[in-house]
N, C-alpha and C positions, 0 to 999 in steps of 0.2 A: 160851354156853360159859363156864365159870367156871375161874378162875386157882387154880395149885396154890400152899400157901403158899409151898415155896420159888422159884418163879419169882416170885411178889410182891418176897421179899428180893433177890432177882437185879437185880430193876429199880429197886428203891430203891438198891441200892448203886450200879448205874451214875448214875442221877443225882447222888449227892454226888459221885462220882467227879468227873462230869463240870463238878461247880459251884467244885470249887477252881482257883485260879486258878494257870496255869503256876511262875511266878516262885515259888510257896508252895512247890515240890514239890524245889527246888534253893535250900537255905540256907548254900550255900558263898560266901565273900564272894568280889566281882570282882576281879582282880587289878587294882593300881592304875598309872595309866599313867605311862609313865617322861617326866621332863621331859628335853627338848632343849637347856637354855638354855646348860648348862654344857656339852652338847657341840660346840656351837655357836663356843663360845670356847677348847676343848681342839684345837685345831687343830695344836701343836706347833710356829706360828710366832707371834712376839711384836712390839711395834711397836717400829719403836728410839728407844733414848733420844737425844734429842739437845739441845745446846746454842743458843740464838739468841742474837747480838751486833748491836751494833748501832756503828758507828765512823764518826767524823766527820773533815770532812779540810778546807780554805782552801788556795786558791793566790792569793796577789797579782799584780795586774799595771797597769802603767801605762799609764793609758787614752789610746786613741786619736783619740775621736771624742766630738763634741759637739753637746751640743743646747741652741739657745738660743732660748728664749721668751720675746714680746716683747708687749706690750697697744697698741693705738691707743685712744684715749675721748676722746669726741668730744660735745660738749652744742650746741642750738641751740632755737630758739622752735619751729619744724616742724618733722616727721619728714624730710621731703623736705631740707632745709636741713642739719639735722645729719649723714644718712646720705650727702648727697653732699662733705659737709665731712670726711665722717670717711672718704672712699674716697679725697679726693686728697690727705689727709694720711698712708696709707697705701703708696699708691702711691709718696710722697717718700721715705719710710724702706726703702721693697722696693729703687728704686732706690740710693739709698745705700750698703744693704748688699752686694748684688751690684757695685757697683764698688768698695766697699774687697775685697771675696773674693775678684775675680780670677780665678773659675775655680775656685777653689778648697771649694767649696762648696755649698750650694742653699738659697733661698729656695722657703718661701709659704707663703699668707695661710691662716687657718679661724677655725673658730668665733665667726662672727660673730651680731651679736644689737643690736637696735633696741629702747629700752625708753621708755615716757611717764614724765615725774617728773611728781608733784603736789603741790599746796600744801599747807603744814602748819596750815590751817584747820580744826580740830576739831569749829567749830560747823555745816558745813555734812554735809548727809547725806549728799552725794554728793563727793565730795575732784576739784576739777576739774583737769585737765592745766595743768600753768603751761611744756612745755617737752619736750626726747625727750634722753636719751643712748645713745648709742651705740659699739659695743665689736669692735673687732676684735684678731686675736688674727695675730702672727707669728712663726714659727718658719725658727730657719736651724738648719743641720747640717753642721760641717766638723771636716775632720783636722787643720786648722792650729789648733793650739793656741794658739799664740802669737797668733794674731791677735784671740783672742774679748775682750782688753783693749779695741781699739781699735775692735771691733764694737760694745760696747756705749756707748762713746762716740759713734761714729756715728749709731746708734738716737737716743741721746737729742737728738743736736745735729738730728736732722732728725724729730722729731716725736715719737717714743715718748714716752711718760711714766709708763709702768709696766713694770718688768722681775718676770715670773711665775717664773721659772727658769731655772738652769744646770744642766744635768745631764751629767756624764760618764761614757762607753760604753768597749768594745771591739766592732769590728765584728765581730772572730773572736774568740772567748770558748774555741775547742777545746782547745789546748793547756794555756790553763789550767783548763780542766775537766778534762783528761785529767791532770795533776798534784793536782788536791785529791781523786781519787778515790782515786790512788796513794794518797795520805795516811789517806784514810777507809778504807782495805782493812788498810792496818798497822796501823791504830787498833783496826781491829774484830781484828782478830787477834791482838793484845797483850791486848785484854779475853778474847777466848778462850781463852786459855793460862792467865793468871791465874785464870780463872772454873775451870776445870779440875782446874787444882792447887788452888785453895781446897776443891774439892768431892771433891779424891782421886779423879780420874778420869782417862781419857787418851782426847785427842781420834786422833776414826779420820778417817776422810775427810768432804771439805764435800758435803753434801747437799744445798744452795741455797745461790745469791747471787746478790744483787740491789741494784741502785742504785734508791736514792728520790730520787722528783722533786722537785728543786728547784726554787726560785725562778729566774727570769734575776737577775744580778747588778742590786744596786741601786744608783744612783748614788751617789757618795761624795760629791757637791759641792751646794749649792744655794743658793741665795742671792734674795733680792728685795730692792730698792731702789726710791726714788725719782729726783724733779730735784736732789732735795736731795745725791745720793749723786755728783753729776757735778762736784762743786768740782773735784775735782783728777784726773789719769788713774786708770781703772780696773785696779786689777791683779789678774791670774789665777792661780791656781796650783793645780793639781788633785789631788787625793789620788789613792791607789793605789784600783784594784776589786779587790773583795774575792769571790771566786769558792767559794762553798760547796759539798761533797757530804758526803752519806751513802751507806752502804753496808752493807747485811745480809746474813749469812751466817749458817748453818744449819749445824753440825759435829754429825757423830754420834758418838756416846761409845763407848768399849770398854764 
């Protein structure tokens, strides 16, 4: 059977037809896709502006409670020798303190510690024990102020011979925590008004506030001595504690 010429051209053209590729037969460009980003942020709410201060406050107050730290040291040829030398010399200064106190007060002993000395022979390779010190450590803690003069005489007349510290406390720190925050609040509050009017704005309502953690109060007093400091009576006299806050607030602006 032989083909007619135009059924030849018929089937030629269906195959071009069918050899262009989709995408060629539609040369209109794509429409391009819209970004989100900006509407994402066109919300019609905004974040508010606001001011942060920051205001600091002290209240003093005259301390009530004390702590006093006390060394025992003690040398001998054997460890056995020195460590029992240096528990009933201990033990002399514990009671001593408890009966000048009265009741009024408390002892005891820590941080004890047994150490070898050695010889200051340079040429030997190994530095041999010539002897042990040993160290003990005692602390009293009273509201009688008045008496921590005649305490620390006592310590030394009955063995101590190292005074580490005097430190003075409040047992209740509230009240004057609760006044230096008063103080830190108006502080911050005086910066924010100021801050406000410098920047031509006007403060709307607090948005945040918050108290930063302090420190506990640190002692105002401290002192270390020797035998040497016992010529004549010891006298006391305690400074104020000095009671720190801060305080953060958060104001939103018109």
């Amino acid at each position: 059977m032989q083909l007619r010429p135009i059924a030849l051209a018929a089937i030629f053209l269906s195959i071009i037809a069918s050899a262009i590729p989709a995408h060629a037969q539609d040369e209109s460009p794509s429409p391009t896709p819209i970004s989100t980003a900006s509407a994402a942020n066109d919300t019609g709410m905004s974040t508010p502006r606001t001011i942060e201060v920051r205001g600091h406050g002290e209240a003093h107050a005259t301390p009530d409670v004390a702590f006093l730290n006390l060394a025992i040291e003690t040398h001998a040829a054997n460890a056995q020798d020195c460590a029992t030398l240096n528990a009933d010399l201990a033990a002399k200064v514990v009671k001593a303190l408890e009966n000048q106190l009265k009741g009024k007060g408390r002892v005891w002993t820590g941080g004890y510690s047994l150490y070898p000395e050695y010889g200051d022979d340079s040429q030997q390779k190994k530095p041999a024990i010539v002897g042990y010190r040993a160290e003990n450590s005692i602390t009293v803690q009273t509201g009688a102020i008045d008496l921590l003069g005649s305490l620390i005489d006592t310590a030394i007349s009955a063995g101590a011979n190292r005074i580490n510290y005097l430190n003075f406390a409040l047992q209740d720190d509230g009240r004057a925590r609760s006044e230096a925050i008063t103080k830190a609040t108006k502080d911050a509050q005086a910066q924010a008004q100021a801050l406000a009017a410098a920047l031509g704005v006007k403060l709307d309502q607090i948005a945040r506030a918050s108290t930063v953690a302090e420190p506990q109060p640190l002692p105002m007093a401290s002192r270390m001595m020797g035998m040497s400091a016992m010529a004549a009576p010891t006298p006391v006299q305690p400074n104020e504690i000095t009671v720190p806050a801060t305080v953060s607030l958060v104001y939103q602006i018109e």
